[in-house]
C-alpha atoms as a printed R data frame, in Angstrom:
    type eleno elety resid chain resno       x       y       z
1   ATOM     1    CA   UNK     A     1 -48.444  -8.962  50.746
2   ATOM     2    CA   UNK     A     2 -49.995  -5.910  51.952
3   ATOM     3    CA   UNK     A     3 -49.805  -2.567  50.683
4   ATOM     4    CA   UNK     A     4 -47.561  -1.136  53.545
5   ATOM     5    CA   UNK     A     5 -45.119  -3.881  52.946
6   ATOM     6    CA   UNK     A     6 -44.964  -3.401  48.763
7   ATOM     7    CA   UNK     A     7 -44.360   0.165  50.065
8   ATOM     8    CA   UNK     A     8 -41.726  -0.805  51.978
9   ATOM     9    CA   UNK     A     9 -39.800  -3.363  49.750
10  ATOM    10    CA   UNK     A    10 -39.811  -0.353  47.237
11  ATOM    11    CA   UNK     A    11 -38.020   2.365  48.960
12  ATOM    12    CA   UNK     A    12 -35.196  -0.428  49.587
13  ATOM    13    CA   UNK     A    13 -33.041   0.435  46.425
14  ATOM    14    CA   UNK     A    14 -30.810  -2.493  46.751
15  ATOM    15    CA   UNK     A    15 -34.269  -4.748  46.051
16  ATOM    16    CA   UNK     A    16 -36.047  -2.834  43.190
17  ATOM    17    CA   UNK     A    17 -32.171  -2.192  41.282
18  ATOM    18    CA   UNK     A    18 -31.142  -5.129  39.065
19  ATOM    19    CA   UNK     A    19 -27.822  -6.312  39.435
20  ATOM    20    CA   UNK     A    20 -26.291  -3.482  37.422
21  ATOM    21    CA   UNK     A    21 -27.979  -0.745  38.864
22  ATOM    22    CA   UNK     A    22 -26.713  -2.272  42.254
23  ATOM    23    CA   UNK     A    23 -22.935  -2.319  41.097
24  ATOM    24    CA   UNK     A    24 -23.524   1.287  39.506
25  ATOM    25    CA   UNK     A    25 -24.967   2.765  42.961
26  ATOM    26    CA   UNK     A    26 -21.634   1.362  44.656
27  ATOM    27    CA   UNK     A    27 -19.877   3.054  42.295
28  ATOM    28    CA   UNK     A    28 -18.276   0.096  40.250
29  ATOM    29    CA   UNK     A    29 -17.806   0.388  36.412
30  ATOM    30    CA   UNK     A    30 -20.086  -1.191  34.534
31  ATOM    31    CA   UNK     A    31 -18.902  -3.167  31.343
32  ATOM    32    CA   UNK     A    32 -21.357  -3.316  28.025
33  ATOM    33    CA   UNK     A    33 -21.302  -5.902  25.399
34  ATOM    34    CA   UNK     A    34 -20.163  -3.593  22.687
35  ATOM    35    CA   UNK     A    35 -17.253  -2.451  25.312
36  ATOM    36    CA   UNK     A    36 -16.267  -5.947  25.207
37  ATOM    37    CA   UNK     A    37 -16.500  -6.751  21.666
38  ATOM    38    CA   UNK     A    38 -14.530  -3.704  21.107
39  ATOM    39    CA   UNK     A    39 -11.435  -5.010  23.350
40  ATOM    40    CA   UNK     A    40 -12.024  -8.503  22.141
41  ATOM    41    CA   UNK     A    41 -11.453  -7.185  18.257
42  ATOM    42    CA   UNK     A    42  -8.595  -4.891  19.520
43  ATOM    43    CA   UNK     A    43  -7.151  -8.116  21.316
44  ATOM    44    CA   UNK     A    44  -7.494 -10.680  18.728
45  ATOM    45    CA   UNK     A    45  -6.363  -8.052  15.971
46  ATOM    46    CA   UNK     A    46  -3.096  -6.430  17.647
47  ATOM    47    CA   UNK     A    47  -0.259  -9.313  16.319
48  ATOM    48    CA   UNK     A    48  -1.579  -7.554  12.855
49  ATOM    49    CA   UNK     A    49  -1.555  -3.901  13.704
50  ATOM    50    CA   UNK     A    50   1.281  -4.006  15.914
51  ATOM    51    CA   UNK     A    51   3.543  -6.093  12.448
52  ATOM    52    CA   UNK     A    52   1.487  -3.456  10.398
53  ATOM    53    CA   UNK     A    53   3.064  -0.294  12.105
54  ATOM    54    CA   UNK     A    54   6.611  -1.834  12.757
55  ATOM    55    CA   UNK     A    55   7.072  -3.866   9.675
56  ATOM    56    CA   UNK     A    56   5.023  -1.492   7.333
57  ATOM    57    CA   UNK     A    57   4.476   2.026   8.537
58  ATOM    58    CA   UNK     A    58   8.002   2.379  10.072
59  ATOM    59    CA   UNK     A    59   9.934   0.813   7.103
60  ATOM    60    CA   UNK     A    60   8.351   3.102   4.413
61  ATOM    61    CA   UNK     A    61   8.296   6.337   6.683
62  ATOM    62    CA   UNK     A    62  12.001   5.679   7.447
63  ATOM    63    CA   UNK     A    63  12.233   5.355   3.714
64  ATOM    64    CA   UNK     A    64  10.899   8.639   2.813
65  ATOM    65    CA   UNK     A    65  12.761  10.212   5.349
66  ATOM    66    CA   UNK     A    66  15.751   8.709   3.114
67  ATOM    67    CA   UNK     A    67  14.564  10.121   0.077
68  ATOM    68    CA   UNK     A    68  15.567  13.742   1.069
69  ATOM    69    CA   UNK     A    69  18.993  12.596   2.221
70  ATOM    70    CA   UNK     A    70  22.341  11.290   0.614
71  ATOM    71    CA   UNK     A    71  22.737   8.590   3.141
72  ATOM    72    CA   UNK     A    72  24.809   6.061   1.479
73  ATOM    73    CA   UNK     A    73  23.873   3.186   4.253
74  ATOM    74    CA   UNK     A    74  27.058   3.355   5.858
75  ATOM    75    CA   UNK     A    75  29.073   6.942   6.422
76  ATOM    76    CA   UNK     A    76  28.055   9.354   8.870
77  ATOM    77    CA   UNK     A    77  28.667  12.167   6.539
78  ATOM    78    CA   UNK     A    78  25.520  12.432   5.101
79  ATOM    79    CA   UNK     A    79  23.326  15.518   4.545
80  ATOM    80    CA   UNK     A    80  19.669  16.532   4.021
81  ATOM    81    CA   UNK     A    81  18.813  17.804   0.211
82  ATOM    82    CA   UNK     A    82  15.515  18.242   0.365
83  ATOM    83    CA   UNK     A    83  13.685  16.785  -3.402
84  ATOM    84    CA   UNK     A    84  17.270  17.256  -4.679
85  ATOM    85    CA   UNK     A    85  16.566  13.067  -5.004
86  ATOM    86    CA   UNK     A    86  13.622  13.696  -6.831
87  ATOM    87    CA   UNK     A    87  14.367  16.098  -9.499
88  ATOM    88    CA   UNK     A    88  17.564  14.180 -10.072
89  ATOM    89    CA   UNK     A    89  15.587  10.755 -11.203
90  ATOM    90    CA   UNK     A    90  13.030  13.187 -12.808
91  ATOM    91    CA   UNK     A    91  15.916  14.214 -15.657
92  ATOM    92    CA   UNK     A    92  17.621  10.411 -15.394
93  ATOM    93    CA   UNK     A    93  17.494   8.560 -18.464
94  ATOM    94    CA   UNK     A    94  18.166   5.296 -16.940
95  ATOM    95    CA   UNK     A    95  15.206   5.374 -14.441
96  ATOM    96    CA   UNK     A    96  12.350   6.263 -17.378
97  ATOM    97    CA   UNK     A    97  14.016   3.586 -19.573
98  ATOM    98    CA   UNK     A    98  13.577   0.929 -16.714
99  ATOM    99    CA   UNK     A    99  10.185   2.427 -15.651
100 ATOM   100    CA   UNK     A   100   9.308   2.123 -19.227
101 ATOM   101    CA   UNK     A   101  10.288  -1.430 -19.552
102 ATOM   102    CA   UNK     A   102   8.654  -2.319 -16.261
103 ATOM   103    CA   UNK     A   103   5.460  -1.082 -18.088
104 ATOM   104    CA   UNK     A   104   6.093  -2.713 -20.998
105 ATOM   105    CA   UNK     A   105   6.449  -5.936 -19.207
106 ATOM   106    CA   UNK     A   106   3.569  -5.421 -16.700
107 ATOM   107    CA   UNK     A   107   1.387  -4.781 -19.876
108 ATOM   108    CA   UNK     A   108   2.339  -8.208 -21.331
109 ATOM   109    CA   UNK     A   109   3.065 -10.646 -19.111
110 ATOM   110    CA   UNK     A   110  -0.344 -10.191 -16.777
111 ATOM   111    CA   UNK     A   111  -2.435 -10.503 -19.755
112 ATOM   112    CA   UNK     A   112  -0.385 -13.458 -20.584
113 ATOM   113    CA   UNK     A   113  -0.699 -15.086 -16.781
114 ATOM   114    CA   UNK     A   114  -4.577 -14.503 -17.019
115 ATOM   115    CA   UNK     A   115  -5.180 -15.864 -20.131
116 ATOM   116    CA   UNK     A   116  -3.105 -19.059 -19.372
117 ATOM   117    CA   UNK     A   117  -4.048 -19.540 -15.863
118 ATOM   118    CA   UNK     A   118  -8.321 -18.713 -17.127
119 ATOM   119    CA   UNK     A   119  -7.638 -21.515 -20.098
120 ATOM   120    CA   UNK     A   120  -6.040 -24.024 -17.428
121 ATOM   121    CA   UNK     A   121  -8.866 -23.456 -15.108
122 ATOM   122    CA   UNK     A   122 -11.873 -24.339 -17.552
123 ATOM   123    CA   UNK     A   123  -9.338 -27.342 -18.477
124 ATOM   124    CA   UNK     A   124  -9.218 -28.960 -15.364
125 ATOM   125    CA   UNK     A   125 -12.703 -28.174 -14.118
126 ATOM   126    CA   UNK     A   126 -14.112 -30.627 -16.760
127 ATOM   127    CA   UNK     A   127 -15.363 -33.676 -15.885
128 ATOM   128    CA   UNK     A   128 -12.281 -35.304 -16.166
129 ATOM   129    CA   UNK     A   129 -10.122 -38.931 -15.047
130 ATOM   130    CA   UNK     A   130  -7.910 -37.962 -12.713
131 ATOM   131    CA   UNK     A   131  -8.798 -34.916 -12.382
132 ATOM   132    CA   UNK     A   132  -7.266 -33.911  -9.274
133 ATOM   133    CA   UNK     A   133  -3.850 -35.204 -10.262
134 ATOM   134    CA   UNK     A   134  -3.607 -32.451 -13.353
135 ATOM   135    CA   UNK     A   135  -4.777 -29.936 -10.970
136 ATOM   136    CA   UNK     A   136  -1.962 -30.714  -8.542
137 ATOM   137    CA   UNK     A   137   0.885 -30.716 -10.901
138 ATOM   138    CA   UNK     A   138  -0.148 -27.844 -12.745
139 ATOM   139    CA   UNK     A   139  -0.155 -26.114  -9.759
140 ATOM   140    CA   UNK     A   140   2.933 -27.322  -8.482
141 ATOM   141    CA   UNK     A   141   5.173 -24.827 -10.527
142 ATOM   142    CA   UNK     A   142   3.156 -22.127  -8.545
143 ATOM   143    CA   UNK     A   143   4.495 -23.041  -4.879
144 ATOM   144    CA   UNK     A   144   8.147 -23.296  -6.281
145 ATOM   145    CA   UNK     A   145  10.387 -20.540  -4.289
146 ATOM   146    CA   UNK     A   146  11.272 -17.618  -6.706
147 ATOM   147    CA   UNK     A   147  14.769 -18.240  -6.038
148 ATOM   148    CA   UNK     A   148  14.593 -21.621  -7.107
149 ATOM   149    CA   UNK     A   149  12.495 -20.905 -10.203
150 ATOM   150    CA   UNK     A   150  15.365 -18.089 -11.265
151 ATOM   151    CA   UNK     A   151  17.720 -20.557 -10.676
152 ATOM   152    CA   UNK     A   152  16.148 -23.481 -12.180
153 ATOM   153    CA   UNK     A   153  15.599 -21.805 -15.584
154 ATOM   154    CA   UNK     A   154  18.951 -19.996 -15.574
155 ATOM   155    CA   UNK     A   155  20.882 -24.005 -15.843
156 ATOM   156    CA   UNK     A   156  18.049 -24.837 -18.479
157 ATOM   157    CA   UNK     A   157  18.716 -21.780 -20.656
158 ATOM   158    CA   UNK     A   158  22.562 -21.704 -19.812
159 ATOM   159    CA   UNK     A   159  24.015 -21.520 -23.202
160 ATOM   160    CA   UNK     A   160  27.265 -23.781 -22.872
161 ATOM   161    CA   UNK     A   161  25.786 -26.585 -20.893
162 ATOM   162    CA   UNK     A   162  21.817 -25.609 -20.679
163 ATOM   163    CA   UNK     A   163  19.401 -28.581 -21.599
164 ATOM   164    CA   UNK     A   164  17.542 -26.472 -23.895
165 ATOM   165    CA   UNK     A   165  20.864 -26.053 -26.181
166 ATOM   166    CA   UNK     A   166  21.473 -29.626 -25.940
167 ATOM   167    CA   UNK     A   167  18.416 -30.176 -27.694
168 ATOM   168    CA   UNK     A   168  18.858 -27.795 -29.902
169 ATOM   169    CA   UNK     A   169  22.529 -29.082 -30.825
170 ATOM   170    CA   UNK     A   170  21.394 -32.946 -30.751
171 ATOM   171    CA   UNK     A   171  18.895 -31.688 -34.088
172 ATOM   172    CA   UNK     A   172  22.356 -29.624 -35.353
173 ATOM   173    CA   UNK     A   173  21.087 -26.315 -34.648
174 ATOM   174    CA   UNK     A   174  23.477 -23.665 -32.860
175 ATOM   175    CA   UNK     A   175  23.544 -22.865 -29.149
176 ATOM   176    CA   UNK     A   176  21.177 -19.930 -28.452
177 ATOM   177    CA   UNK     A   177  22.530 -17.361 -26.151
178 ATOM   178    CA   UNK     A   178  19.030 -17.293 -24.177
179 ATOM   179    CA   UNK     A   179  20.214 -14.951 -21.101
180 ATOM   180    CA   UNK     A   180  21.463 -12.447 -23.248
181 ATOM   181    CA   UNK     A   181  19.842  -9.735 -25.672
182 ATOM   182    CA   UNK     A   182  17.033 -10.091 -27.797
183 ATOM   183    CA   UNK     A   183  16.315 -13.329 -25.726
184 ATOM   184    CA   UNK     A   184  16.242 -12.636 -22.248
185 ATOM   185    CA   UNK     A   185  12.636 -10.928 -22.351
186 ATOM   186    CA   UNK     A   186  11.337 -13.930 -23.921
187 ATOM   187    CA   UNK     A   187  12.719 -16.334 -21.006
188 ATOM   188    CA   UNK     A   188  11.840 -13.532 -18.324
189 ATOM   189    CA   UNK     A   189   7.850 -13.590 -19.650
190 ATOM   190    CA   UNK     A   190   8.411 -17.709 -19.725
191 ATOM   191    CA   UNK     A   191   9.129 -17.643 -16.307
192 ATOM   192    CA   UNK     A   192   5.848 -15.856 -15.242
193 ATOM   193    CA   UNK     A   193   4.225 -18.195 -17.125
194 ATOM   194    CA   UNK     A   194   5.246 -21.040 -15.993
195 ATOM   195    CA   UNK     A   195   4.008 -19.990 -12.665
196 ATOM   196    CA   UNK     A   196   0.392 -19.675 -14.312
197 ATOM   197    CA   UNK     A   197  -0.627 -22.487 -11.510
198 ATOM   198    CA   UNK     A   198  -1.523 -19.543  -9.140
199 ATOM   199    CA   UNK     A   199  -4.044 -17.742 -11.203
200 ATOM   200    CA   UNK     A   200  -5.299 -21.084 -12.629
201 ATOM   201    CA   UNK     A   201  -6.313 -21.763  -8.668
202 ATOM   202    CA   UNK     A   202  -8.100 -18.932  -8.084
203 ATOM   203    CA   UNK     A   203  -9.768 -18.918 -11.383
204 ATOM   204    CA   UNK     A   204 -11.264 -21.976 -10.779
205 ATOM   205    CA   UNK     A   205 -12.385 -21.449  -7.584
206 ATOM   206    CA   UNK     A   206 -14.186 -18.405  -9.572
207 ATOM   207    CA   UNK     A   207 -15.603 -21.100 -12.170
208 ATOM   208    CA   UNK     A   208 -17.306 -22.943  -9.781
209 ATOM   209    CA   UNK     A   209 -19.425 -19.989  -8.374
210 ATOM   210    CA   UNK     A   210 -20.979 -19.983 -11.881
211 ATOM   211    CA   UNK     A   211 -24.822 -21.018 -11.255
212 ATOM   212    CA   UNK     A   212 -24.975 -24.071 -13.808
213 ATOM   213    CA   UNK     A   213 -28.752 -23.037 -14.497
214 ATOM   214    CA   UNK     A   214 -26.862 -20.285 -16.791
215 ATOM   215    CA   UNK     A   215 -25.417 -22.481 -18.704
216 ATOM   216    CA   UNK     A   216 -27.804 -24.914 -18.725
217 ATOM   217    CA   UNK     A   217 -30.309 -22.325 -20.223
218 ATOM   218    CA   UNK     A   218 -27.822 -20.785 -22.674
219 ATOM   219    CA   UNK     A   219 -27.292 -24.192 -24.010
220 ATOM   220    CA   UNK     A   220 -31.081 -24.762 -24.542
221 ATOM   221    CA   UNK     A   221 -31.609 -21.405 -25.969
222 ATOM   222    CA   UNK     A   222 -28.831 -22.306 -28.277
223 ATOM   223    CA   UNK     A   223 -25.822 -20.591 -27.889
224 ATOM   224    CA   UNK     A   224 -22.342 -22.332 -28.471
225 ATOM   225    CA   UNK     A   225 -20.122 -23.182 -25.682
226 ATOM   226    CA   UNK     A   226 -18.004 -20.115 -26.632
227 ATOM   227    CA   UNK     A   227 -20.675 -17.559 -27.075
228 ATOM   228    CA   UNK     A   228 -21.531 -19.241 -23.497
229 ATOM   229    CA   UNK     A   229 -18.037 -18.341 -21.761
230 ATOM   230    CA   UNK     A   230 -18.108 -14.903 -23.416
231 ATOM   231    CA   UNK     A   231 -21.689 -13.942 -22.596
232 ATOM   232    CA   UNK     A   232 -21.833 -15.389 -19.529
233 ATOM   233    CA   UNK     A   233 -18.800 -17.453 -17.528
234 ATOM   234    CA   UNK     A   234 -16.610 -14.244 -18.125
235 ATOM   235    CA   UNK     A   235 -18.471 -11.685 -17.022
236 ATOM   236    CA   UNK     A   236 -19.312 -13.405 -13.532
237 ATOM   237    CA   UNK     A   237 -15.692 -14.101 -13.418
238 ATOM   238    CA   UNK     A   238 -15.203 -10.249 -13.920
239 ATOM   239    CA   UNK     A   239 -14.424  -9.450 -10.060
240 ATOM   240    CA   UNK     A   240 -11.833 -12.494 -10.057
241 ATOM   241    CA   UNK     A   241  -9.601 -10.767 -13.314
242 ATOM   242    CA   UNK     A   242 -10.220  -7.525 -11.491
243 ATOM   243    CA   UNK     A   243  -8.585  -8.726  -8.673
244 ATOM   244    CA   UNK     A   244  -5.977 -10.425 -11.084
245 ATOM   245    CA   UNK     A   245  -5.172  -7.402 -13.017
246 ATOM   246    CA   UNK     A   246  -3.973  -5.683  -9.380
247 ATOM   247    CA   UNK     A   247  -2.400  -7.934  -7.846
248 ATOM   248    CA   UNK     A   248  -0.213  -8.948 -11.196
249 ATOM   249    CA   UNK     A   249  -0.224  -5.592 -12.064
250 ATOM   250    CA   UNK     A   250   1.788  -4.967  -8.968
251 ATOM   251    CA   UNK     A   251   4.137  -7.894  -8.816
252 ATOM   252    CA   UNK     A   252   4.988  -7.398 -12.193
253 ATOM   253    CA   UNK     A   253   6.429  -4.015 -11.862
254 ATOM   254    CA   UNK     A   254   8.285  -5.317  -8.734
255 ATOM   255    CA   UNK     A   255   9.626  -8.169 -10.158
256 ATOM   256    CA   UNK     A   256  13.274  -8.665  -9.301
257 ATOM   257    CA   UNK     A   257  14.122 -12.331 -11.227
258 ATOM   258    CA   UNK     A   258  16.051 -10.786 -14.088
259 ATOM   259    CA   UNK     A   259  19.020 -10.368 -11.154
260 ATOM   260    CA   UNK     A   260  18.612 -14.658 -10.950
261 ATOM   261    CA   UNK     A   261  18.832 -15.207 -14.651
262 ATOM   262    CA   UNK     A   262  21.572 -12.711 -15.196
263 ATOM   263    CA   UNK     A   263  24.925 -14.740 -16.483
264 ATOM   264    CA   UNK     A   264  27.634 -15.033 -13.834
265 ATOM   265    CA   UNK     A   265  29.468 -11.351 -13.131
266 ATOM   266    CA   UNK     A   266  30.149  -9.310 -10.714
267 ATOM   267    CA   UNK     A   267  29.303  -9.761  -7.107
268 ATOM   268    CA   UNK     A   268  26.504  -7.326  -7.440
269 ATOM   269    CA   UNK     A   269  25.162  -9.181 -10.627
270 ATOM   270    CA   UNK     A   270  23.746  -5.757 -11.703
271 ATOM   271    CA   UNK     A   271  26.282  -5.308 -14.561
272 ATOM   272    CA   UNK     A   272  25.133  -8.542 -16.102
273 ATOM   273    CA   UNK     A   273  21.742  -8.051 -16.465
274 ATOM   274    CA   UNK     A   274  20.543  -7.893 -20.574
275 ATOM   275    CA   UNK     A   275  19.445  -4.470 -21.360
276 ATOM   276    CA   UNK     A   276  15.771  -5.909 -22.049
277 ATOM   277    CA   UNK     A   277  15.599  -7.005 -18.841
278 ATOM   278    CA   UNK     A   278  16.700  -4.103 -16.790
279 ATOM   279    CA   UNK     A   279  13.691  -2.920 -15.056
280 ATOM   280    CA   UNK     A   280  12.621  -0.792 -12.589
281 ATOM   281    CA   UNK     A   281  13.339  -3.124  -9.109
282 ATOM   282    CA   UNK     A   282  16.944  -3.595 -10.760
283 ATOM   283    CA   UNK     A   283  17.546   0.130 -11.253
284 ATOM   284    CA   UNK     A   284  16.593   0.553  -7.621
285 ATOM   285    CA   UNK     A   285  18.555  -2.701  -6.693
286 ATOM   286    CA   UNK     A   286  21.365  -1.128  -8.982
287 ATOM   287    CA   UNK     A   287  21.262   2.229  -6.323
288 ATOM   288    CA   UNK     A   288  20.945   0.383  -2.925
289 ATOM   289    CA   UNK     A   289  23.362  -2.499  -3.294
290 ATOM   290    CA   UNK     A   290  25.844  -1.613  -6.055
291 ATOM   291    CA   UNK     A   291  26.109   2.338  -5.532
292 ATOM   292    CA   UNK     A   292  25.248   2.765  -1.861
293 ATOM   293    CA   UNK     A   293  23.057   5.573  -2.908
294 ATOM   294    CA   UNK     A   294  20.307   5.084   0.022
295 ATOM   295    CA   UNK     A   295  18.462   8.432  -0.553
296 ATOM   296    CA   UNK     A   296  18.259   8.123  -4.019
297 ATOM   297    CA   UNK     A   297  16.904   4.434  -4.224
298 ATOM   298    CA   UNK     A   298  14.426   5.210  -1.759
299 ATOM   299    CA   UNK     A   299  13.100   8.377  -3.748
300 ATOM   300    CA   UNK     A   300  12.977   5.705  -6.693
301 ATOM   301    CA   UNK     A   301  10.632   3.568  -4.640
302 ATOM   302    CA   UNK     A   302   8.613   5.913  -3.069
303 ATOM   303    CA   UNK     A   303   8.104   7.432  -6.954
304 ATOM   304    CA   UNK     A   304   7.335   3.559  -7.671
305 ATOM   305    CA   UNK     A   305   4.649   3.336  -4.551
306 ATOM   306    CA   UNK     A   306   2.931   6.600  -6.023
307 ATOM   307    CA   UNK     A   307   2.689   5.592  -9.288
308 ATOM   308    CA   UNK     A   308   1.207   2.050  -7.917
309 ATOM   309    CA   UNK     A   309  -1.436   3.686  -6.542
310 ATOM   310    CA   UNK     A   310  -2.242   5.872  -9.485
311 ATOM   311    CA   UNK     A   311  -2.565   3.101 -12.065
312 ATOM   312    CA   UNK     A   312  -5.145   0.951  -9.420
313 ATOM   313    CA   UNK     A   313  -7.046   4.076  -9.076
314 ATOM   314    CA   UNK     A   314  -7.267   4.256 -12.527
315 ATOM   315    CA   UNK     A   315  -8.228   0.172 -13.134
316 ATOM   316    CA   UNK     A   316 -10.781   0.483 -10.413
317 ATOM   317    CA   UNK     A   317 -11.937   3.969 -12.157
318 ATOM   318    CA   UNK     A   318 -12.504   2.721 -15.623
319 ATOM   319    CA   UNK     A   319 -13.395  -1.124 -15.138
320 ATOM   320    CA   UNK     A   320 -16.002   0.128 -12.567
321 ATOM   321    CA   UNK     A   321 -18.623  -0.374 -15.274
322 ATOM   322    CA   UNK     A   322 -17.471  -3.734 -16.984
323 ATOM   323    CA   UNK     A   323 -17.301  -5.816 -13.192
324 ATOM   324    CA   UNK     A   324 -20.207  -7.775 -12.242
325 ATOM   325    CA   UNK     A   325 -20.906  -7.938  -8.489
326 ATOM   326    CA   UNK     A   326 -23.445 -10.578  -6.896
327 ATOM   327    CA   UNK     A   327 -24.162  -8.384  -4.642
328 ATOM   328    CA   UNK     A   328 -23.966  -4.526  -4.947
329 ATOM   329    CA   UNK     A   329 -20.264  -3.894  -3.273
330 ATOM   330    CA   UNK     A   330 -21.771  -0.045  -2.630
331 ATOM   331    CA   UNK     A   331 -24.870  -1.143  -0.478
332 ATOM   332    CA   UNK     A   332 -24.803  -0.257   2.912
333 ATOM   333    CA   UNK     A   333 -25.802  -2.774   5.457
């Protein structure tokens, strides 16, 4: 090819312009990669972000538009009162003595469920015959429908026809009135419990990550096997009772099974539910379903929500120093 026709072949734009640069001169868009990836994770993401506004944002904006009213949930004649809702619950007896028991049993029944599910976990992740068996029905309780559970241990503890006073009558002792006061707490924290299957699953799952070469050079150097779990199986398991702590931190205080082991009553049930066992969730249940008071219960829950987020600011503030990480979660990529 001679010079004249190299010089020729280049002032042809169409020949010297890739592809791209030829759809650009004709004045087509021109897609990137990233602009692709973008609408790919927009596409594949939007059945979550579109339930996420409607079944999240919505519910609990339309609830704290409630909390300044006195809607009752049916009659038109409703008005708005500003924090009239708030400073009423802030002077109400009733709503610290549930929020206190909520705490109360939040700060002994998660303890409790870690502890049990932790000691299951290092149970059934020995060497074992049948190992796979125990792990199944252990965790069987776990996948059992709340409803079922409440209802379950309600017939067991029943005090006229319950199987656990039939035992206790067939060695002559008297019925037990389990569902009411001073016993209710005690089969309300036996409920959680038996439920331990849950933790026990992830726990294990958190056991296995241990690098044996720990414990195989602890046990040279030594130690005993519980100096070995203290020193080092629970401090790699420290992210997995972190995330424990939350999560049953925040189920606890929302638990709502004293309503299923409450003795027969009312249609509301509220009425029947043991002092000890009337916590926060029934207070608000108490508002909503058996006084109509709309505005109020959602001030109660939005009061809840904020407090929620206080006490995980303040786990993730002051365990900061005690969880071990793998890898630094604070590293930038």
């Amino acid at each position: 090819m001679t010079v004249d026709q190299i010089s020729s072949v280049a002032d042809r734009p169409d020949a010297t312009a890739g592809p791209g640069r030829a759809r650009a001169a004709t004045g087509r868009p021109r897609t990137s990669m990233t602009a692709r990836r973008h609408r790919a994770f927009y596409l594949f993401t939007s059945p979550w972000i579109i339930g996420f506004l409607l079944l999240t944002v919505v519910p609990m904006a339309y609830a704290l538009w409630l909390s300044f009213t006195t809607f009752d949930g049916i009659s038109p004649n409703w008005k708005y009162v500003g924090l009239g809702n708030y400073r009423e619950l802030l002077g109400d007896p009733v709503t610290w003595d549930s929020l206190g028991r909520a705490g109360l049993f939040a700060v002994t029944s998660v303890p409790l469920s870690i502890i049990a599910g932790l000691g299951l976990a290092v149970l059934v992740n020995r060497p074992l015959k049948a190992r796979g068996l125990f792990r199944t029905l252990l965790y069987l309780p776990a996948v059992v429908p709340p409803v079922g559970a409440g209802l379950a241990f309600k017939l067991l503890f029943d005090q006229n026809s319950g199987a656990t006073n039939g035992v206790l009558t067939f060695f002559g002792i008297d019925a037990v009135a389990w569902l009411a006061d001073p016993y209710a707490r005690y089969v309300l924290l036996m409920t959680v419990l038996w439920a331990a299957g849950n933790i026990m699953i992830i726990s294990l799952a958190g056991l296995q990550d241990v690098p044996r070469e720990l414990h195989e050079a602890a046990r040279i150097d030594g130690a005993s096997a519980w100096r070995t779990f203290r020193s080092i199986t629970v401090p790699l398991l420290s992210p997995v009772l972190l995330f424990q702590t939350v999560t049953g931190m925040i189920a606890s205080v929302q638990t709502i099974m004293p309503l299923l082991l409450a003795p027969l009553g009312d249609t509301s049930g509220i009425t029947t539910v043991p002092q000890s066992n009337y916590l926060y969730m029934m207070h608000v249940f108490a508002q909503y379903f058996a006084l109509g008071r709309y505005g109020y219960a959602s001030a109660l829950l939005w009061v809840l929500f904020v407090l929620i987020l206080v006490v995980t600011g303040l786990i993730f503030k002051f365990t900061s120093g005690a969880v071990f990480y793998n890898v630094d979660p604070e590293a930038k990529k």
